[in-house]
C-alpha positions as CSV (number, residue, x, y, z in Angstrom):
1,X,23.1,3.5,19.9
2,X,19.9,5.4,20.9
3,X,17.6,5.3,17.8
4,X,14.9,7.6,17.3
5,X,12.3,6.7,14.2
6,X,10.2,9.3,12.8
7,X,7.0,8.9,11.0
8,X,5.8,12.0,9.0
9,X,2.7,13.3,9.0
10,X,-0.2,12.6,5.7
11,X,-2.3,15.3,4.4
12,X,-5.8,14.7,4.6
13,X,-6.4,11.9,2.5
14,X,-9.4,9.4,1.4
15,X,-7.7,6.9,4.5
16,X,-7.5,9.1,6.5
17,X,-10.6,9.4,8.6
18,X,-10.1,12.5,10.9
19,X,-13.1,12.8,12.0
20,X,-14.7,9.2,12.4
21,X,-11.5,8.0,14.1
22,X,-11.9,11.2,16.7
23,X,-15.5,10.0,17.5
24,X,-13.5,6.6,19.3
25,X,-10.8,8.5,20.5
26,X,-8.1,7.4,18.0
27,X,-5.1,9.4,16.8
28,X,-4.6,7.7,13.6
29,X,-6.0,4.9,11.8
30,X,-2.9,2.7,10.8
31,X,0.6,2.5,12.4
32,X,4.1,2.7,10.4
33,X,4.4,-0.7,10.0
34,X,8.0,-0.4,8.0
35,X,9.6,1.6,10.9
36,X,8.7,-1.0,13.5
37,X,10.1,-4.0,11.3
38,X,13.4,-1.6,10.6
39,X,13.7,-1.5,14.4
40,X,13.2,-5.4,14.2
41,X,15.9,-5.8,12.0
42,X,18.4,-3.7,13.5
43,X,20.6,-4.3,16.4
44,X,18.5,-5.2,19.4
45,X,20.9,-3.9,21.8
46,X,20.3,-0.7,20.4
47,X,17.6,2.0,21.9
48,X,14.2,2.7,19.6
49,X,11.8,5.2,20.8
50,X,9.3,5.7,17.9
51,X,7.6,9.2,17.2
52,X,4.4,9.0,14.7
53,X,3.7,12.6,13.9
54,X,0.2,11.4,12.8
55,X,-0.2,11.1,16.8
56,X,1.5,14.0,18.4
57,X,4.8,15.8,17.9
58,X,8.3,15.1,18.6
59,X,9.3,16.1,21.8
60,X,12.7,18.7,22.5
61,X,13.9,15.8,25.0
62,X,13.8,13.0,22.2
63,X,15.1,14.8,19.9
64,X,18.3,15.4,22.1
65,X,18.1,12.0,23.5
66,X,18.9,10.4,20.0
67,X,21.8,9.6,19.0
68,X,21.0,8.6,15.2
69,X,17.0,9.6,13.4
70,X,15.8,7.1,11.3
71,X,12.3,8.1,8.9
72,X,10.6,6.5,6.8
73,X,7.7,7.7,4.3
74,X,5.4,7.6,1.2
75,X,5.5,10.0,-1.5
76,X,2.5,11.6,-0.5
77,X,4.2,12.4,3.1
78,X,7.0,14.2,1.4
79,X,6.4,17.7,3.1
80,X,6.4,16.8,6.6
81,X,9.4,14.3,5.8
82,X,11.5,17.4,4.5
83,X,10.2,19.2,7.8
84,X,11.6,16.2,10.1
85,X,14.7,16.1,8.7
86,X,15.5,19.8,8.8
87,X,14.4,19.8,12.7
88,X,16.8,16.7,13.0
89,X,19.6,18.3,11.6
90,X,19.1,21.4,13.4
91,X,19.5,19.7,16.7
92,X,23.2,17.8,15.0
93,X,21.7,14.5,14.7
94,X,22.8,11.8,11.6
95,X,19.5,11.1,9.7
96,X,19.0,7.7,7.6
97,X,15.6,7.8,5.7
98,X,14.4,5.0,3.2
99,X,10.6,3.8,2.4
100,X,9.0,4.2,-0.6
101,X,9.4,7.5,-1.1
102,X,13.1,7.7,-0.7
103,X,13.4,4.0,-2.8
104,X,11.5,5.8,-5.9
105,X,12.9,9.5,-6.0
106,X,16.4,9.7,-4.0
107,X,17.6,12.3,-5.4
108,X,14.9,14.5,-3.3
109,X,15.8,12.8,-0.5
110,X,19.4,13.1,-0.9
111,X,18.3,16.8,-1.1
112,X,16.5,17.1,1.9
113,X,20.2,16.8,4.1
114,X,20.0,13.1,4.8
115,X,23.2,11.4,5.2
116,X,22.0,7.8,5.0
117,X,19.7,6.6,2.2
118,X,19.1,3.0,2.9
119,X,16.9,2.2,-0.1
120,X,15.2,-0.6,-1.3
121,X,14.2,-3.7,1.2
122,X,15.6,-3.3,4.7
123,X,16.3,-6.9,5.2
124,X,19.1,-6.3,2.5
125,X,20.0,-2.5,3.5
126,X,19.7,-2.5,7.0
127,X,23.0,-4.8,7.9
128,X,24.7,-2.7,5.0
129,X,23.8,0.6,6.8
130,X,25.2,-1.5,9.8
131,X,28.2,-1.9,8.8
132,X,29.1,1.5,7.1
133,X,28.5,3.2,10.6
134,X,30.3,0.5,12.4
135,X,33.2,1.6,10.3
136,X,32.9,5.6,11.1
137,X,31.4,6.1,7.6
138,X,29.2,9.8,8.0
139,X,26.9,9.4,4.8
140,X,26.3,6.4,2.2
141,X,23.8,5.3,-0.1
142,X,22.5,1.5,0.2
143,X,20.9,-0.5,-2.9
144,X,19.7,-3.9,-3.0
145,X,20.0,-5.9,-6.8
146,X,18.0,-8.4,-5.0
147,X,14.9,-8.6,-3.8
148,X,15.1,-10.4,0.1
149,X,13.7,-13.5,1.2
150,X,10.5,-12.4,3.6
151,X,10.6,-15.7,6.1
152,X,14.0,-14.4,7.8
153,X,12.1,-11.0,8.3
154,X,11.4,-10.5,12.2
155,X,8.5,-9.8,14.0
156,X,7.6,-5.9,13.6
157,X,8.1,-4.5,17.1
158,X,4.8,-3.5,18.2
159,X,6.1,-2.4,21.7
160,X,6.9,0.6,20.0
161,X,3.8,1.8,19.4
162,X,1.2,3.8,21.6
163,X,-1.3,1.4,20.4
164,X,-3.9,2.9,21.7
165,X,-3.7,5.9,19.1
166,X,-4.5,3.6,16.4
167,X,-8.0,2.1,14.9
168,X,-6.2,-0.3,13.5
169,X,-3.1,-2.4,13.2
170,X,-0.9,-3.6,10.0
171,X,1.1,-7.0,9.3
172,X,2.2,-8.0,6.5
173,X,2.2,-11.8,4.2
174,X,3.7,-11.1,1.5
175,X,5.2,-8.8,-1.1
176,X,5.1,-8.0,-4.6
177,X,2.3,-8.7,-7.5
178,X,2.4,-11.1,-10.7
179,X,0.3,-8.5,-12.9
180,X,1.5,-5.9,-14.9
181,X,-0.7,-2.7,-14.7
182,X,1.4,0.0,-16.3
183,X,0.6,2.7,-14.0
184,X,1.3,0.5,-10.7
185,X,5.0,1.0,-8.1
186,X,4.5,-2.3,-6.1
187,X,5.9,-4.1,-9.4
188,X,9.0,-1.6,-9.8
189,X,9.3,-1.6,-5.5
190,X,9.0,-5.0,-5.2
191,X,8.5,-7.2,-7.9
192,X,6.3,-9.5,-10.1
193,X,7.5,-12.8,-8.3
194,X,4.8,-12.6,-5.3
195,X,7.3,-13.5,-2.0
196,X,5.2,-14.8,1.3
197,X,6.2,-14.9,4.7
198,X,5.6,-18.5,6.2
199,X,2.0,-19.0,8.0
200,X,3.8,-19.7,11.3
201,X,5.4,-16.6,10.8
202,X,2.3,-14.2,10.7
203,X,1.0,-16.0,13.1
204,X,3.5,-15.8,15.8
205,X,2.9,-11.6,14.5
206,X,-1.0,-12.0,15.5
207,X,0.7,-13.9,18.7
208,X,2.5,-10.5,19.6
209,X,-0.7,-8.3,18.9
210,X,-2.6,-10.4,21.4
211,X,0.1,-10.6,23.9
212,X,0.2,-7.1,23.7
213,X,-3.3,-6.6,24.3
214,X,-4.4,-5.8,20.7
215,X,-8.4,-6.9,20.5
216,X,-9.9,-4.6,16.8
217,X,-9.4,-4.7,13.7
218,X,-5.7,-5.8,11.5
219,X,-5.0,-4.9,7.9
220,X,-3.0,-7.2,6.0
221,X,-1.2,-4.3,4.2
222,X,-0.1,-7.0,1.3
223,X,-0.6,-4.8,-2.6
224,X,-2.4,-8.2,-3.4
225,X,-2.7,-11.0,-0.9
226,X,-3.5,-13.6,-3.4
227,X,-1.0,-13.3,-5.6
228,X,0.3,-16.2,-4.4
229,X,-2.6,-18.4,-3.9
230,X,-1.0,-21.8,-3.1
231,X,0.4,-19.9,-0.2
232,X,-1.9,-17.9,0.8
233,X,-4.6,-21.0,1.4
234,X,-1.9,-22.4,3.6
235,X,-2.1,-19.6,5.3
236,X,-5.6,-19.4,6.1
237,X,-6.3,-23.1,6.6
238,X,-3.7,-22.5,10.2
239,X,-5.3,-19.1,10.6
240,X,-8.8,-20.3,11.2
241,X,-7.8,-23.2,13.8
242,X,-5.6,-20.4,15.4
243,X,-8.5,-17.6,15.3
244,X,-10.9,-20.4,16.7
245,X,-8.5,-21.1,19.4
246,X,-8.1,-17.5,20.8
247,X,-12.2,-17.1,19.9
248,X,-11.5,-14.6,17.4
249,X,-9.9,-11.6,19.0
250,X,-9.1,-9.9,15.6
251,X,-10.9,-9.2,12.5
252,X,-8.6,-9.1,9.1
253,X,-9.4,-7.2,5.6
254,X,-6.5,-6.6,3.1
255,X,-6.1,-5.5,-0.6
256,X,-6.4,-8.1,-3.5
257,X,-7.1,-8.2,-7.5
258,X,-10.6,-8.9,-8.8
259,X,-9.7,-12.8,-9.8
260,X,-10.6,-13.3,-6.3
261,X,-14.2,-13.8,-7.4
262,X,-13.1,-16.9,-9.3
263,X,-12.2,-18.7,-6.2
264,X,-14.9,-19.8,-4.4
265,X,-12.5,-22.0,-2.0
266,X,-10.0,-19.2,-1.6
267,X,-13.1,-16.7,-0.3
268,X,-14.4,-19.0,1.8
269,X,-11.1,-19.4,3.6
270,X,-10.5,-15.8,4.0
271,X,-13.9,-15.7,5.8
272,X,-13.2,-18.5,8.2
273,X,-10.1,-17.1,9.0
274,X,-12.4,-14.0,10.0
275,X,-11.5,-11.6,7.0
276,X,-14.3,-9.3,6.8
277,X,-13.2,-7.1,3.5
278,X,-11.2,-6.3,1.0
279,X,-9.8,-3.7,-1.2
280,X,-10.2,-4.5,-5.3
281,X,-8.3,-2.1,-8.1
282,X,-11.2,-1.7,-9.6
283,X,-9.7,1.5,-11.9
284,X,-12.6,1.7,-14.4
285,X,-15.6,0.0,-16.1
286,X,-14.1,1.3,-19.2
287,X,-13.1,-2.2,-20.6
288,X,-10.5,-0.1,-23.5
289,X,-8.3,1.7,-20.7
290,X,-7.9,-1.7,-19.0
291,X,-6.5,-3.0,-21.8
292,X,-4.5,0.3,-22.4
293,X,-3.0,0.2,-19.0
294,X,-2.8,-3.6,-19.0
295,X,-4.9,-4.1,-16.1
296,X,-6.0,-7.6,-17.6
297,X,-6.9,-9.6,-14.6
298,X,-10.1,-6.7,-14.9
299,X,-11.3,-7.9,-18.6
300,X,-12.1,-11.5,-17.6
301,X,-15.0,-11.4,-16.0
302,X,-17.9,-9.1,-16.2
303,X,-16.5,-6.1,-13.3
304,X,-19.8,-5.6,-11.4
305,X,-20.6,-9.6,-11.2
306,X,-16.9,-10.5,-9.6
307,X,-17.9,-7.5,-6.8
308,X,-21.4,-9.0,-5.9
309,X,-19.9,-12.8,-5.7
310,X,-17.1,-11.7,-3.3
311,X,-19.4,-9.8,-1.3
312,X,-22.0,-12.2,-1.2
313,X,-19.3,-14.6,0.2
314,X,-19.2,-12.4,3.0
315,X,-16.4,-9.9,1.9
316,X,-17.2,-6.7,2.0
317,X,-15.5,-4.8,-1.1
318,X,-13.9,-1.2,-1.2
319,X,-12.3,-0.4,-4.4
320,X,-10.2,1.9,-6.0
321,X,-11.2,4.3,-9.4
322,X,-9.5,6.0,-11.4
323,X,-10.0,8.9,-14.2
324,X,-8.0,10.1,-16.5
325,X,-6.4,7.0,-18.8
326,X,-5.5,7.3,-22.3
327,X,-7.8,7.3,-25.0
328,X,-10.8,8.0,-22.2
329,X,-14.0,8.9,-23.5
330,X,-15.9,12.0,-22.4
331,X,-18.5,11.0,-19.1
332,X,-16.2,8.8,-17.9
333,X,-17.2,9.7,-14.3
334,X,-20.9,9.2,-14.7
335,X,-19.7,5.5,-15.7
336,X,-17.8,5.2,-12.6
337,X,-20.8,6.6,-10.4
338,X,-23.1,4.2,-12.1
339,X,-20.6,1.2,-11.6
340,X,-20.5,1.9,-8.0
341,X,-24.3,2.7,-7.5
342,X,-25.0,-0.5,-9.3
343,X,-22.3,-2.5,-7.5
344,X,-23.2,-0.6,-3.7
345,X,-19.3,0.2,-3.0
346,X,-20.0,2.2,0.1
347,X,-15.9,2.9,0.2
348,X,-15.0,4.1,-3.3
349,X,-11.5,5.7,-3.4
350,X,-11.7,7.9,-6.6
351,X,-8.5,9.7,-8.0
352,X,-7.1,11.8,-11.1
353,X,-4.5,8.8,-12.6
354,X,-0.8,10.0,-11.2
355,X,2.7,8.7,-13.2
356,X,4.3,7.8,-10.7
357,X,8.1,7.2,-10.6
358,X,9.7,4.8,-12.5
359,X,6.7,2.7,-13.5
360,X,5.9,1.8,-17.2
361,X,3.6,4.2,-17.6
362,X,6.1,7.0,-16.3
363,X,9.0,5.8,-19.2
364,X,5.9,5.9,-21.7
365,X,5.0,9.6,-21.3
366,X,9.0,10.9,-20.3
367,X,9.6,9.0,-24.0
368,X,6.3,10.9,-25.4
369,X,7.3,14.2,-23.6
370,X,4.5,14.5,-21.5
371,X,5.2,14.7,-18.2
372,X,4.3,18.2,-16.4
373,X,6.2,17.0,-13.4
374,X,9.0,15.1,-12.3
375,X,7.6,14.3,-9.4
376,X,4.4,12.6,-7.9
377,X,1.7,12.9,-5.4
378,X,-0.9,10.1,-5.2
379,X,-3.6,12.0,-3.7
380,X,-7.4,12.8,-4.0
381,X,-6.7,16.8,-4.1
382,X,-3.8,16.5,-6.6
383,X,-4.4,17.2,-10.0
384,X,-2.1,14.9,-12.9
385,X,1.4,15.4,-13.4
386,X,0.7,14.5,-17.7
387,X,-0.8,16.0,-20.0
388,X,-3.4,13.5,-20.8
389,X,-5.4,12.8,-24.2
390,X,-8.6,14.8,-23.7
391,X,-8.6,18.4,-22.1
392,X,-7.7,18.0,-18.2
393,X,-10.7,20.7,-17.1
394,X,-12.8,18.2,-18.8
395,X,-11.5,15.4,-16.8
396,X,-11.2,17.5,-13.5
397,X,-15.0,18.7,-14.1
398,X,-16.2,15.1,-14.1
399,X,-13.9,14.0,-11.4
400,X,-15.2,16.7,-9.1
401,X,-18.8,16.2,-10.3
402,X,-18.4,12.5,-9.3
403,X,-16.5,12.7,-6.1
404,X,-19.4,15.3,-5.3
405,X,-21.9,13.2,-5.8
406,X,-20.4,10.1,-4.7
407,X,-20.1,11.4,-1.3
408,X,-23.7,12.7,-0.9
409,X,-24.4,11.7,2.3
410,X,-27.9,10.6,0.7
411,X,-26.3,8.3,-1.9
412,X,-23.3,7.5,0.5
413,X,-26.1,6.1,3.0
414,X,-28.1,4.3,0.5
415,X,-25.0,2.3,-0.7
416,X,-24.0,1.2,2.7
417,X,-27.7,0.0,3.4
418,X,-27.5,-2.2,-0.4
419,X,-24.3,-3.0,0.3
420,X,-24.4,-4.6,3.9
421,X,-27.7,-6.1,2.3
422,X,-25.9,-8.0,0.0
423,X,-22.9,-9.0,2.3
424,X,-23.1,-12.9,3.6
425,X,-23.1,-12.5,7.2
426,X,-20.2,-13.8,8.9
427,X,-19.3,-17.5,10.0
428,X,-18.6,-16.4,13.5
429,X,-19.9,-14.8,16.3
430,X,-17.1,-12.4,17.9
431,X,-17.2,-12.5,21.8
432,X,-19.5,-9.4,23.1
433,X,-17.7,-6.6,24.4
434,X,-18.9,-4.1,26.8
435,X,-19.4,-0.6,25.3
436,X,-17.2,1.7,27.0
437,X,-17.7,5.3,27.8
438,X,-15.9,6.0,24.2
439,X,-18.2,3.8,22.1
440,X,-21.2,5.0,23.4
441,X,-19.7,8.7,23.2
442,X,-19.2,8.0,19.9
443,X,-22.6,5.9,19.2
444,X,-24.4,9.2,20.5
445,X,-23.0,11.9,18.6
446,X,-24.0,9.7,15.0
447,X,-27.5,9.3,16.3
448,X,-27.4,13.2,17.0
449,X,-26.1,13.8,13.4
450,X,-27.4,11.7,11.3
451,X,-30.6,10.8,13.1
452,X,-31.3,14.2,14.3
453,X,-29.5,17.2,12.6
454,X,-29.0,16.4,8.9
455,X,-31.3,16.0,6.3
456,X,-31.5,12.6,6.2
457,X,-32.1,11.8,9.3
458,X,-35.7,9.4,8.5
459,X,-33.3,7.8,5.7
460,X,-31.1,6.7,9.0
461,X,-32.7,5.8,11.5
462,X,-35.0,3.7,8.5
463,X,-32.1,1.9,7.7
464,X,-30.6,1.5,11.1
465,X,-33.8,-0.1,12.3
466,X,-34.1,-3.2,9.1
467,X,-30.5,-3.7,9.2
468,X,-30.9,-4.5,13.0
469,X,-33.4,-7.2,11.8
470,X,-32.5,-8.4,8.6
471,X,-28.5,-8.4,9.6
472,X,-28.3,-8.4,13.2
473,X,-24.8,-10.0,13.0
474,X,-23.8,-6.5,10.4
475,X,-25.6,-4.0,12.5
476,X,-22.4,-3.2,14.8
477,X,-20.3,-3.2,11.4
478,X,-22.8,-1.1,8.9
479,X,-23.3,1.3,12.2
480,X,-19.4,1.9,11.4
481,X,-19.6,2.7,8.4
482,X,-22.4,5.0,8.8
483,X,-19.7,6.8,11.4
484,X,-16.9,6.9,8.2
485,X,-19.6,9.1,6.3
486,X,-18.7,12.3,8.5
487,X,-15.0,12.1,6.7
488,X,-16.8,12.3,3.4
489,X,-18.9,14.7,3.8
490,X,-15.9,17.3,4.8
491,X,-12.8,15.6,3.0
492,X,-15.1,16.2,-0.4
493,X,-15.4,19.8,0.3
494,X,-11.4,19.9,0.5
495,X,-11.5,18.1,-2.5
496,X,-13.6,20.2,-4.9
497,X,-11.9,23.4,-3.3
498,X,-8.3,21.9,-3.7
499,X,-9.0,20.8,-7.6
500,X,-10.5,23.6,-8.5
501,X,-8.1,26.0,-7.1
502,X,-5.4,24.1,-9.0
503,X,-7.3,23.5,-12.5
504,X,-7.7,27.4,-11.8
505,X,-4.0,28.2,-11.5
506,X,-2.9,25.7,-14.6
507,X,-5.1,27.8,-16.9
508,X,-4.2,30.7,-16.1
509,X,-0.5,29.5,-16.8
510,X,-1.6,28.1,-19.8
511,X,-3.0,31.8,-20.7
512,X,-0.2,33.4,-20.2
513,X,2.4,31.0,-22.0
514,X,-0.4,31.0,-24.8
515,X,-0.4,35.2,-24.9
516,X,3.5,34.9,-24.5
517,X,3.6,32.6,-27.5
518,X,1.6,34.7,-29.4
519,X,3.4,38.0,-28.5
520,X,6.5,36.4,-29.5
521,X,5.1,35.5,-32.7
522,X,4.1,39.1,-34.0
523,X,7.1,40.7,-33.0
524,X,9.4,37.6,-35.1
525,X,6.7,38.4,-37.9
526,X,7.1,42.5,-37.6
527,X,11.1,42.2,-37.6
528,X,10.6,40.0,-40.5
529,X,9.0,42.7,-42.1
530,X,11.3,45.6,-41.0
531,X,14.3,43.0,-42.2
532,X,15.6,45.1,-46.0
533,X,16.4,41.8,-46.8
């Protein structure tokens, strides 16, 4: 059987990066980790070639070379995932799709033309799928009633990727999360009970990667890496004797919640084991939509403390914000600004709250008849799919307003100096690498940017020059993220233009049902009046 996985392509999106990853020469800035461990788990006598649309195009010869297509997305991928599977059925090929996307909405998949929709977990799926084509069957659906058990999962294969096209690589510890924020998927995908792979198991994964050459950055791709904590610590106390061993060829960062700051053992773990950030849920400083939306792990400590102790352990934090909850008051995206000014989040991901499918919050407003839209896009540029409880221009006017200012490349600068400030540097020193043709490419065309051509310029190279002094072990990091700024500064252009353009259109439709409404009203009235009776 000659296999052919597909990954769709994303929109622009806050990851994305376009233009700092071009500056090194990358394609993309994370690989499809779930196609490589479906490949894993399926027969390894069969053929994989792996296309990642995010890198370059499908070719005609692959397309006829297969002799199945296999994709897998998110929801926010779902145009170019439609596109795929068209162009594989126009060539005659079976197509099997699964992910989170087709998992939460299969009835657009199923619309699409797929034949197979292997849904759920693979590990469960998969050897289902197996079987049915084993048997001759053409088309099937495959469900899961329970969730698998992540130590028999298989090492991802990384061979299938053109590694060089990525800034950085995935793995994955463990699954699901033990809190229950109502507006949240990784519950409904995969659970409350947090399930972890074994630490020999991820490590034998980070044993691939550097067989394979791999020597930047790894996400841990985990919703919450310390949801199971007892686990997690056993993990890091072998991944720091194994990252000493190999003289740290990898640096880590993953997602987790906020409690982290109440773990002082925990924290310094993840920064022996060479962890250099993480991504908190932040959502809002409004303590009343936490509670609202259930996010309590976010009401136990004061917010802007638990961000300064993890970053003084030497994490540095990125966070998510969102507008838009129930019961909101008006300015709620000043707060958010001032939260992140006074916090120095230099990475603030900042979106208009989405229902998305099947989630608490998604039964709440189907029950309340609020939904505008059955389906979902979790996006910067995307407007909600509810009607929320204050006017949504209000809400998109402040989320614009924020995202605007947010991304100032003045303010974006000053948070990254404050923030790196703050950061503890790290334990260890990472070998010294030459700087290649690419680096120093890529090192030039900042300092011509931002040192020479934008306003700011004396704000840079002012910055630059302390952090060399005061943080000489940061500098190569902070430099980074001075690089990430250039995706701001166009990505919130496409932002304000996208919102606006679609606040723009949803009043005008709200006009004209308003006018239609009305109309309809003064002719029911006028035949009431012609009416004898």
């Amino acid at each position: 059987m000659r296999v052919l996985l597909v990954y769709p392509r994303f929109p622009k999106s806050f990851w994305s990066f376009e233009e700092a990853i071009a500056l090194v020469g990358r394609k993309a800035f994370l690989p499809p980790l779930g196609l490589i461990t479906v490949a894993a788990i399926l027969p390894q006598e069969w053929e994989f070639k792996l296309v990642d649309c995010n890198v370059r195009e499908v070719t005609t010869d692959e397309w006829e070379w297969a002799d199945l297509v296999i994709l897998s997305a998110m929801i926010v991928q779902k145009e170019d995932f439609n596109t795929q599977i068209q162009t594989a059925k126009r060539y005659g090929k079976p197509v099997a799709v699964g992910g989170p996307y087709a998992t939460a909405l299969p009835h657009e998949a199923e619309a699409t033309g797929a034949d197979y929709l292997v849904l759920d977990e693979g590990e469960i799926t998969l050897p289902m799928f197996v079987e049915a084509l084993e048997r001759g069957e053409t088309s099937g659906k495959f469900r899961a009633d329970e969730k698998p058990d992540v130590t028999q999962t298989p090492i991802p294969r990384y061979d299938l990727l053109e590694l060089e096209a990525y800034d950085n690589m995935s793995a994955q510890f463990s699954r699901g999360c033990p809190f229950q924020c109502e507006f949240c998927d990784i519950i409904v995908l995969y659970g409350r009970k947090p399930r972890t792979k074994t630490p020999a198991q991820l490590i034998a994964e980070l044993d691939r990667l550097y067989e394979l050459g791999w020597r930047r950055s790894i996400f841990v791709v985990d919703d919450n890496f310390i949801g199971n904590k007892r686990n997690v610590k056993l993990l890091l106390r072998e991944l720091k004797v194994w990252m000493a061993e190999k003289n740290y060829p990898f640096t880590l960062n993953t997602e987790a919640s906020v409690d982290l700051a109440q773990d002082p053992e925990l924290m310094d773990l993840m920064v022996e084991a060479n962890f250099n950030s993480v991504f908190l849920g932040i959502e809002t400083p409004d303590e009343d939509s936490l509670v609202l939306t259930k996010k309590h792990q976010n009401t136990r400590d004061p917010l802007s403390e638990a961000v300064k102790t993890i970053m003084r352990h030497g994490l540095r934090v990125t966070a998510g914000f969102i507008i838009g909850f129930d019961g909101e008051k008006p300015q709620a995206g000043d707060r958010i600004i001032e939260f992140v000014e006074n916090t120095s989040i230099t990475l603030a991901m900042f979106s208009m709250l989405q229902a998305l499918p099947d989630t608490a919050l998604w039964h709440r407003l189907q029950k309340e008849g609020r939904l505008l839209d059955q389906g979902a896009n979790i996006n910067q540029t995307t407007l909600m799919n509810f009607t929320p409880t204050r006017p949504i221009e209000e809400i998109a006017t402040e989320y614009v307003r924020a995202f605007w200012e947010l991304y100032d490349p003045q303010n974006y600068l000053d948070r990254a100096y404050n923030q790196y400030l703050m950061i503890g540097e790290p334990k260890h020193d990472r070998p010294s690498r030459q700087i290649d043709r690419t680096t120093l490419r890529a090192m030039l065309l900042i300092f011509w940017r931002q040192g020479i051509v934008r306003k700011t310029r004396w704000t840079f190279w002012r910055y630059l020059f302390h952090m060399y002094r005061a943080k000489p072990k940061l500098w190569g990091s902070y430099l980074s993220m001075c690089a990430l700024g250039e995706h701001f500064l166009a990505y919130r252009e496409l932002v304000r233009d996208k919102i606006e353009a679609q606040l723009e259109a949803y009043l005008q439709a709200k006009a004209n049902q308003e006018t239609s409404e009305h109309t309809s009203e003064k002719r029911e009235v006028a035949t009431s009046a012609a009416d004898p009776q």
